[in-house]
BALOBA-1460 file (C-alpha; in Angstrom, 3 decimals):
// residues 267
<rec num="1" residu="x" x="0.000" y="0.000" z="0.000"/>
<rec num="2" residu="x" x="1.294" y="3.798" z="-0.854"/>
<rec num="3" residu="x" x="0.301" y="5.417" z="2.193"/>
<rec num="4" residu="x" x="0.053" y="9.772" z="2.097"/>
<rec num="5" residu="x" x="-0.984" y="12.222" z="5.103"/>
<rec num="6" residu="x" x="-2.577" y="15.140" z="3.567"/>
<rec num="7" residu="x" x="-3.337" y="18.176" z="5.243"/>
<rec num="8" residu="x" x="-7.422" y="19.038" z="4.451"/>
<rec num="9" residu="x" x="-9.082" y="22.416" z="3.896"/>
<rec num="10" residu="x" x="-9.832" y="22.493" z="7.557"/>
<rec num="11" residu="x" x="-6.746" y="22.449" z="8.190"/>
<rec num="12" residu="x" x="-6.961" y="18.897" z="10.266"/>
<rec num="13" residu="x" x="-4.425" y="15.811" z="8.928"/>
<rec num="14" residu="x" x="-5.398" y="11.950" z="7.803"/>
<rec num="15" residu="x" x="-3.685" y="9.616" z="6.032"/>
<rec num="16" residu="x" x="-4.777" y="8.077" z="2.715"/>
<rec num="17" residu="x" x="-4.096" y="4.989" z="0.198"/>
<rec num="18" residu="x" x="-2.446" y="6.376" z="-2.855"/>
<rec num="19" residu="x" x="-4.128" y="4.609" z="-5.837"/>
<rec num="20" residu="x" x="-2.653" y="3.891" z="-9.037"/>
<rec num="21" residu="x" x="-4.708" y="6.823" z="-10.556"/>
<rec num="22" residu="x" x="-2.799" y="9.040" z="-7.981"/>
<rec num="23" residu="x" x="-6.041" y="9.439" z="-6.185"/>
<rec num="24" residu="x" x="-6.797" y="9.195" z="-2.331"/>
<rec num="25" residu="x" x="-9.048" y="7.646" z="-0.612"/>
<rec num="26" residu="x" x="-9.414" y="8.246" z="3.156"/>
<rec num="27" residu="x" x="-7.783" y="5.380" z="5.758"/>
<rec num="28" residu="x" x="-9.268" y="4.958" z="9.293"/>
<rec num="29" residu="x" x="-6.929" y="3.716" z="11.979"/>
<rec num="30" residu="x" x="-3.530" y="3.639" z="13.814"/>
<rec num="31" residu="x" x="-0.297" y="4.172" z="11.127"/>
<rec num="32" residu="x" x="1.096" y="1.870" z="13.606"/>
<rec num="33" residu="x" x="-1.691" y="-0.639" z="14.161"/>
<rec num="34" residu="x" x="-4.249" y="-1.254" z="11.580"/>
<rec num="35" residu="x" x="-4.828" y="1.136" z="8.590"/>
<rec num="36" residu="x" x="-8.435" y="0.318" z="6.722"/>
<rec num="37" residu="x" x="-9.599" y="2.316" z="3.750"/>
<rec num="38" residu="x" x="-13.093" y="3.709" z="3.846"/>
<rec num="39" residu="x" x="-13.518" y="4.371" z="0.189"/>
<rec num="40" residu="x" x="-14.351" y="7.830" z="0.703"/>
<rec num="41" residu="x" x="-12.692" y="10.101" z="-2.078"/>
<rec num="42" residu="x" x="-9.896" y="12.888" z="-0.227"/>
<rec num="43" residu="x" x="-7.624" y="15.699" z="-1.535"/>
<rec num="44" residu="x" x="-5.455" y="18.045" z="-0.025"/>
<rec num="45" residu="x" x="-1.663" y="19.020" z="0.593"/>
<rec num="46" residu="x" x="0.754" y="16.145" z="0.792"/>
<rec num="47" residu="x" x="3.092" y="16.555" z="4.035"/>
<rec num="48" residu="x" x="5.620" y="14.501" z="4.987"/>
<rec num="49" residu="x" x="4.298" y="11.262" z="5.680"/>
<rec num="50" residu="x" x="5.035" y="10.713" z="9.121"/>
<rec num="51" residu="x" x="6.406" y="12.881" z="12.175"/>
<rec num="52" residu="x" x="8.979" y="10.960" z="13.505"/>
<rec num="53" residu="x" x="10.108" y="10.040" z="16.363"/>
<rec num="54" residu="x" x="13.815" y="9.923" z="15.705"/>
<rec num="55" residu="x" x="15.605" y="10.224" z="13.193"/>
<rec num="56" residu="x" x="18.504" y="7.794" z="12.710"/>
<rec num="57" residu="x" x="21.365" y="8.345" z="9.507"/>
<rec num="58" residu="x" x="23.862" y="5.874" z="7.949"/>
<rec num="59" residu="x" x="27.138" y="8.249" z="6.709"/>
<rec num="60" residu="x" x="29.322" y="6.561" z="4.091"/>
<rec num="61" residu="x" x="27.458" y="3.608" z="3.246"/>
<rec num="62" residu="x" x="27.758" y="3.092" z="-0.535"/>
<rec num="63" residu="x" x="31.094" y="2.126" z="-1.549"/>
<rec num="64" residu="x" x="31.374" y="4.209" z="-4.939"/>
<rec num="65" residu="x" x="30.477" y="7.084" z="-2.239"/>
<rec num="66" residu="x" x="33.286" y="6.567" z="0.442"/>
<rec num="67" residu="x" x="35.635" y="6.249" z="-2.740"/>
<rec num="68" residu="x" x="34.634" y="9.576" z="-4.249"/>
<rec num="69" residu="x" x="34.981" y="11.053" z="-1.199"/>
<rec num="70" residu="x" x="38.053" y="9.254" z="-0.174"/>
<rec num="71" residu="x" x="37.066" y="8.213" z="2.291"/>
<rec num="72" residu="x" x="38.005" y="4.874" z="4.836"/>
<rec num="73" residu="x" x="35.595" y="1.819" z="3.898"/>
<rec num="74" residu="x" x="34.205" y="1.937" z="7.826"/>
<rec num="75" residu="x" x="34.276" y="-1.221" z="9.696"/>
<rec num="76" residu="x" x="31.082" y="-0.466" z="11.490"/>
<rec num="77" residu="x" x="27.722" y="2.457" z="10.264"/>
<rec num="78" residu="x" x="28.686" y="5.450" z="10.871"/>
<rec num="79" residu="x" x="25.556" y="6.889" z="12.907"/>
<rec num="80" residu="x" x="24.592" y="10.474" z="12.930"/>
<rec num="81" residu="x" x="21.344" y="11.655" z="13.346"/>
<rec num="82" residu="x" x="18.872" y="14.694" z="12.515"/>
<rec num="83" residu="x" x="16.460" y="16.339" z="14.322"/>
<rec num="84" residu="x" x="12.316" y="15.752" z="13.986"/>
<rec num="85" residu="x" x="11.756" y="19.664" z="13.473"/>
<rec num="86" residu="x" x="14.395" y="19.559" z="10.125"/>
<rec num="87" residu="x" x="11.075" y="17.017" z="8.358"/>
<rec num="88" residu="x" x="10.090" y="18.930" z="5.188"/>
<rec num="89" residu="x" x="7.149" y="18.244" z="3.124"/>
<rec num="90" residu="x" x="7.370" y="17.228" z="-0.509"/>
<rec num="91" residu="x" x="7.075" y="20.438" z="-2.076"/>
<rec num="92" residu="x" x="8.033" y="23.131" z="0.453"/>
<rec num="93" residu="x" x="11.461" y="24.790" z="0.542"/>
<rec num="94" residu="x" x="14.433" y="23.748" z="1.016"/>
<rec num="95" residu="x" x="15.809" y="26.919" z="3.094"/>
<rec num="96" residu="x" x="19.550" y="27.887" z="2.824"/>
<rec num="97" residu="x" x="20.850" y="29.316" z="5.974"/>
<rec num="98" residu="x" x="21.684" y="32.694" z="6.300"/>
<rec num="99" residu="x" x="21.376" y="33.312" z="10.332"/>
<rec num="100" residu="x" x="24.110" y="30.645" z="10.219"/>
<rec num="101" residu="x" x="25.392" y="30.835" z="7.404"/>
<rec num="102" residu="x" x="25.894" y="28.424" z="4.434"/>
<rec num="103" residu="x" x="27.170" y="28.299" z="0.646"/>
<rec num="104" residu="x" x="27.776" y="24.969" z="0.639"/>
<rec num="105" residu="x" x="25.059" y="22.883" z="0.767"/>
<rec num="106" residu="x" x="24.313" y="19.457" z="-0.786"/>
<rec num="107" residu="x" x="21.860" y="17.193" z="-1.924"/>
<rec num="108" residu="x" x="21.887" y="13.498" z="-0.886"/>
<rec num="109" residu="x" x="19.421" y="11.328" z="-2.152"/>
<rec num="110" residu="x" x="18.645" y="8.270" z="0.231"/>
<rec num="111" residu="x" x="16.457" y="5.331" z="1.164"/>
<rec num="112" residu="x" x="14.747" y="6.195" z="4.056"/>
<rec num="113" residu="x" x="13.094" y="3.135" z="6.735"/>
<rec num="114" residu="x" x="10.449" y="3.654" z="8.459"/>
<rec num="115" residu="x" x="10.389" y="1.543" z="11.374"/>
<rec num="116" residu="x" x="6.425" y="-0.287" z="12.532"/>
<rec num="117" residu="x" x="6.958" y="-1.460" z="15.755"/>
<rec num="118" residu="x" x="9.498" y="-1.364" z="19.272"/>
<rec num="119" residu="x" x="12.668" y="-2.989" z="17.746"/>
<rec num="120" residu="x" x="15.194" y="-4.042" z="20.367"/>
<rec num="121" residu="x" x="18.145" y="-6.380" z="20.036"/>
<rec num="122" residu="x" x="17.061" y="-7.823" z="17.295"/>
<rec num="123" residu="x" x="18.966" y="-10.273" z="14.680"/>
<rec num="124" residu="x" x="19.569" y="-8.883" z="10.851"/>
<rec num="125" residu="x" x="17.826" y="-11.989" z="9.792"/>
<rec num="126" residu="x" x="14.537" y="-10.680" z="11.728"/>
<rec num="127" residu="x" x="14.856" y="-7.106" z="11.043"/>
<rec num="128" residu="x" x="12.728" y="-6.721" z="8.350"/>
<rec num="129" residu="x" x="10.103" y="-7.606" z="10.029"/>
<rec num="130" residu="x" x="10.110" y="-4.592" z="12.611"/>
<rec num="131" residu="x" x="9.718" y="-2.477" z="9.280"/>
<rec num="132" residu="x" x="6.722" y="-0.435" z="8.391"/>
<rec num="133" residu="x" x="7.870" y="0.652" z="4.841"/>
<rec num="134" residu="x" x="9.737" y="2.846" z="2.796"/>
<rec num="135" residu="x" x="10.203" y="6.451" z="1.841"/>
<rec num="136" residu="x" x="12.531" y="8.916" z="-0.270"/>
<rec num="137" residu="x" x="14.424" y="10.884" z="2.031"/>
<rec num="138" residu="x" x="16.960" y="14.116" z="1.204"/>
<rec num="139" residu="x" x="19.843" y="13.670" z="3.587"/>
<rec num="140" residu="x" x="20.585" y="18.272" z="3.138"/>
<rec num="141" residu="x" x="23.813" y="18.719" z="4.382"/>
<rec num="142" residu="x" x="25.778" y="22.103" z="5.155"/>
<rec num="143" residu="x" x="28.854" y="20.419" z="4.095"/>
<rec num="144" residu="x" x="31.013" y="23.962" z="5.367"/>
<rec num="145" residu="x" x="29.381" y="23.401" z="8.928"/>
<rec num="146" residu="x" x="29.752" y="19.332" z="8.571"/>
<rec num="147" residu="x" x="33.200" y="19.340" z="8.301"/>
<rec num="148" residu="x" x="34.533" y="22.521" z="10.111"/>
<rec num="149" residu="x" x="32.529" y="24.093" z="11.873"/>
<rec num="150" residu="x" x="30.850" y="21.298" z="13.740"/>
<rec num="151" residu="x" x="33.653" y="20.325" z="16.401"/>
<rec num="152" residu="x" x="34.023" y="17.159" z="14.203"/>
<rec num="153" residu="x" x="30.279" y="16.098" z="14.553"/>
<rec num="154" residu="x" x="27.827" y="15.907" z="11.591"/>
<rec num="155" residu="x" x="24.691" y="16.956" z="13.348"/>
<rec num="156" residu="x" x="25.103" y="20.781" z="12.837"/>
<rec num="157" residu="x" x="25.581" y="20.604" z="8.877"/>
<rec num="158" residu="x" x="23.124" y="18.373" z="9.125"/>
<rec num="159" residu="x" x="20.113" y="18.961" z="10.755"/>
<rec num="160" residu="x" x="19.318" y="23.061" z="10.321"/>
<rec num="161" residu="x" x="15.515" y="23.333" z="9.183"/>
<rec num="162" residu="x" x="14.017" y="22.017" z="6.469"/>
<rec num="163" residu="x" x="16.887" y="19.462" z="6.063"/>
<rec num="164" residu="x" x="15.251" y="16.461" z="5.871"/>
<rec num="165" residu="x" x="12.636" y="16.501" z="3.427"/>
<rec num="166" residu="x" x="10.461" y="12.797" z="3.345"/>
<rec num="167" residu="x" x="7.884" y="11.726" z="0.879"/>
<rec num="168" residu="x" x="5.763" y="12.102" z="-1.227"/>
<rec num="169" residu="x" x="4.451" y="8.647" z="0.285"/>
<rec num="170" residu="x" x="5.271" y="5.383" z="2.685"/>
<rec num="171" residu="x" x="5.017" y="2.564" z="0.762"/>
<rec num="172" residu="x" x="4.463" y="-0.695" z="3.134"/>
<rec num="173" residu="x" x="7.051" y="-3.280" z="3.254"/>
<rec num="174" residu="x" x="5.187" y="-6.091" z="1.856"/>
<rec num="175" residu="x" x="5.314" y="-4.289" z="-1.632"/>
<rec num="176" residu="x" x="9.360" y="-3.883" z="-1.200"/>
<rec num="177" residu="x" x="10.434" y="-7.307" z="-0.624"/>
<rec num="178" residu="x" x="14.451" y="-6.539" z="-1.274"/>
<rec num="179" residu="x" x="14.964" y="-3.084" z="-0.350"/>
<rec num="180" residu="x" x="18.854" y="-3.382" z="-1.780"/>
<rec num="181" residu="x" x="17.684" y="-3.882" z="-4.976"/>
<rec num="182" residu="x" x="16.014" y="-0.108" z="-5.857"/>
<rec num="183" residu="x" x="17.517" y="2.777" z="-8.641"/>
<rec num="184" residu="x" x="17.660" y="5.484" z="-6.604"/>
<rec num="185" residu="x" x="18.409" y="9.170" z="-8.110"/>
<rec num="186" residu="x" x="19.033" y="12.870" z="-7.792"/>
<rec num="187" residu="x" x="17.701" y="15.306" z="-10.351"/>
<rec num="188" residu="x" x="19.208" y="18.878" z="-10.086"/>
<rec num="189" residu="x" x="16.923" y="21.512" z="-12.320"/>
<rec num="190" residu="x" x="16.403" y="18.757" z="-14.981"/>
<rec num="191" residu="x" x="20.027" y="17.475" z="-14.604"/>
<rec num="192" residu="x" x="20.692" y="13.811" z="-13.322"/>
<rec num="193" residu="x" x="23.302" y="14.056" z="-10.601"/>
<rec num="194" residu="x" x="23.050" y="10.881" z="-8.833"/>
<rec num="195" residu="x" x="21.912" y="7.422" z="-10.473"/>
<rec num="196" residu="x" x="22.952" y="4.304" z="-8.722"/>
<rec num="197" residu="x" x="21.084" y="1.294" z="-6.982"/>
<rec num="198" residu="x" x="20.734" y="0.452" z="-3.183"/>
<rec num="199" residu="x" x="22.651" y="-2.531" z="-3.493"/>
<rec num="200" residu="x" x="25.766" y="-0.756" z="-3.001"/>
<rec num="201" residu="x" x="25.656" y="-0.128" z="0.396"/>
<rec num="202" residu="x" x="28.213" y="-0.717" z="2.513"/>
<rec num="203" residu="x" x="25.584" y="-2.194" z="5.112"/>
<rec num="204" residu="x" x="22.364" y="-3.519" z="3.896"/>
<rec num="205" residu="x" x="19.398" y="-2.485" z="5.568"/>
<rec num="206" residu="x" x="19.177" y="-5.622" z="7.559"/>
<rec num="207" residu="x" x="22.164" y="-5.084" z="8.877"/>
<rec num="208" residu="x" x="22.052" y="-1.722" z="9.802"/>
<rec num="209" residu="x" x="18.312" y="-2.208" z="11.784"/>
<rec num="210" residu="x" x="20.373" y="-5.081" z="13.512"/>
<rec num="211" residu="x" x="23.571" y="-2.556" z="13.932"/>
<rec num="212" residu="x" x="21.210" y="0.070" z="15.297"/>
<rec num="213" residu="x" x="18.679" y="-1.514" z="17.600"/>
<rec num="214" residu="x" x="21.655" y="-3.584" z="19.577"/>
<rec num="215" residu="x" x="21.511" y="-2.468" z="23.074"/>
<rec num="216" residu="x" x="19.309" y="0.667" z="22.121"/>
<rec num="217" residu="x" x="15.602" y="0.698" z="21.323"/>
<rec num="218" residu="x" x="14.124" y="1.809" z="18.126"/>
<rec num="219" residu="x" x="10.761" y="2.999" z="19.021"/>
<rec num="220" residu="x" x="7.675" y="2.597" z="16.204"/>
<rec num="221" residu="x" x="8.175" y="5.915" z="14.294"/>
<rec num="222" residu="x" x="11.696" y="6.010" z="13.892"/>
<rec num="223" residu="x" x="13.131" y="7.328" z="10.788"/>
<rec num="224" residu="x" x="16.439" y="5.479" z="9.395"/>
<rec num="225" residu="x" x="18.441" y="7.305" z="6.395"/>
<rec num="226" residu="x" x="20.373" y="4.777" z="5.127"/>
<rec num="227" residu="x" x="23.044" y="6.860" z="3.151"/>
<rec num="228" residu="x" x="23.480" y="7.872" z="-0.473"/>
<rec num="229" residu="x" x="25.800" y="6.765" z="-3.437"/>
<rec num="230" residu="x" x="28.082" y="9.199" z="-5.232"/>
<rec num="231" residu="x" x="27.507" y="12.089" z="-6.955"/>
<rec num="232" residu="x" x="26.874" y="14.317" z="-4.562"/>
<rec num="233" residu="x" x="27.782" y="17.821" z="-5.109"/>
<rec num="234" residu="x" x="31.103" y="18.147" z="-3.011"/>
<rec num="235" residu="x" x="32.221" y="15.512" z="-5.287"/>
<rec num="236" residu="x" x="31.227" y="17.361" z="-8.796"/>
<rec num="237" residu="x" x="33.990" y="19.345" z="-10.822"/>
<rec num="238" residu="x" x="33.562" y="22.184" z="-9.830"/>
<rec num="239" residu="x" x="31.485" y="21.555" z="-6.592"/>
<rec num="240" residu="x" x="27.617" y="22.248" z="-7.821"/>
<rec num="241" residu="x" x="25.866" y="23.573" z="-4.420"/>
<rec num="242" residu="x" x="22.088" y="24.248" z="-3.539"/>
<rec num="243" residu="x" x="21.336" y="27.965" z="-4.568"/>
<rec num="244" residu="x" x="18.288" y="30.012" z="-4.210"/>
<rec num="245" residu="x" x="15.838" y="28.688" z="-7.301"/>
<rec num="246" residu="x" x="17.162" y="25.492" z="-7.652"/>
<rec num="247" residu="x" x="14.379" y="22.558" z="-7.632"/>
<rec num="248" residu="x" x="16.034" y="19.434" z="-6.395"/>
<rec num="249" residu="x" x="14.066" y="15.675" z="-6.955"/>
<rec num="250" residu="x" x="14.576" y="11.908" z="-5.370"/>
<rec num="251" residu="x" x="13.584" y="9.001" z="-7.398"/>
<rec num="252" residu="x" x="13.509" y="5.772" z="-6.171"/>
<rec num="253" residu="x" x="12.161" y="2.951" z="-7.769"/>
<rec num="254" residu="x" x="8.698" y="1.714" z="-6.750"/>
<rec num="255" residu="x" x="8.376" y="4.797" z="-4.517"/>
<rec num="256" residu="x" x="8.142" y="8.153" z="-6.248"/>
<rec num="257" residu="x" x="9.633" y="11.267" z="-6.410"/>
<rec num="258" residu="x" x="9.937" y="13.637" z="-4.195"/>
<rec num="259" residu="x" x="10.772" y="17.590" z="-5.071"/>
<rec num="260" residu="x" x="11.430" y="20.376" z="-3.184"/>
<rec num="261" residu="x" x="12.151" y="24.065" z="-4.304"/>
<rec num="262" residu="x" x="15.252" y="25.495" z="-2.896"/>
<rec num="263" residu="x" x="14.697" y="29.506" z="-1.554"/>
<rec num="264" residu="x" x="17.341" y="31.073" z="0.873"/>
<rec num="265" residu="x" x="16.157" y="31.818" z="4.764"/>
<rec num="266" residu="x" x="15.041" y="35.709" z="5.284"/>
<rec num="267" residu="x" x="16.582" y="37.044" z="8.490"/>
């Protein structure tokens, strides 16, 4: 199922099933329970398509990636994470920062997991059962505040607002039965930038939900990035960064795209 929360003229939230028209129709019920549709016809703004609860990211995890960036094939996932208040909707700004400023900042298509119930401890060859589904995620990154002006952590260059756009919909895991095995890609104002397949990565997703809920607990909600293969803009000659008017889109195969605008923040 292709699941969507739209935001109604009233201004109130519900999720929907996506149909293969690309019509809605209303669902009843718990996104982490039981989800029945109703049949009844819906439209409104598509949002994000979940709030989560954390927000969990894999740096480094496709190998053409760590090459390009010369970077150390890492022995373990390299964990970072974002905040829940950088979530951006599918087709709301991307917003450069300016209070803080940036002129470096990337795009990073990724596969994004979407985890269904409490996940602790568990084995990879379990671990795709604690999955709800699957999104298209843009891992934003401030690369100028990532690498220097962070103390040596990620998290500033990485979570500022609006950096972690999700969407347009969750598509539920039965639908994805190998989630290594998607195209995933970056379009840049009509240029292709990034083109590559999930199974490159370093660690597969199995591994990385086993990696991630050892010891810790990975509460229903919880938002995985699972990293991004080369082509990012860093790596482009020249370097090609986010600028205001840009329109930035992630493909990935049996999901959909997901584009957001780029504007710069007004302070």
């Amino acid at each position: 199922m292709k699941i969507v929360r739209l935001q109604l003229s009233d201004s109130s939230t519900c999720y929907a099933q996506q149909t293969d028209d690309g019509s809605f129709q209303r669902l009843n019920g718990d996104l982490f329970g039981e989800l029945k549709t109703t049949g009844e016809a819906v439209s409104g703004k598509v949002l994000a398509p979940l709030q989560p609860v954390d927000i969990l990211c894999i740096g480094l995890n496709y190998l053409k990636h760590a090459q390009e960036g010369k970077a150390d094939i890492p022995e373990n996932p390299v964990l970072f994470m974002k905040t829940s208040s950088a979530v951006q909707n599918p087709g709301d700004p991307i917003v450069l920062p300016r209070k803080l400023n940036s002129d470096q900042v990337d795009y990073e298509c990724e596969l994004a997991v979407v985890i269904g119930k409490t996940c602790h401890n568990v084995s990879k060859e379990d671990a795709l059962d604690y999955v709800l589904g699957y999104t298209c995620a843009n891992d934003v990154s401030a690369r100028d505040w990532q690498k220097n002006g962070g103390g040596g952590q990620w998290c500033r260059g990485k979570t500022f607002a609006t950096f972690c756009p999700l969407g347009p919909c969750l598509v539920t895991s039965d639908e994805i039965k190998n989630p290594n095995s998607l195209t995933i890609r970056t379009t840049l104002n009509g240029n292709v930038m990034q083109d590559w397949n999930t199974d490159d990565m370093i660690f597969d997703v199995p591994s990385i939900i086993e990696f991630l809920s050892a010891s810790t607990i990975l509460a229903p909600g919880t938002v995985i990035l699972t990293g991004t293969p080369h082509g990012v803009g860093f790596a482009q000659t020249p370097p090609v960064f986010l600028k205001e008017g840009d329109s930035v889109s992630i493909e990935i195969e049996s999901i959909g795209t997901l584009t957001n605008p780029v504007v710069a923040e007004v302070v």
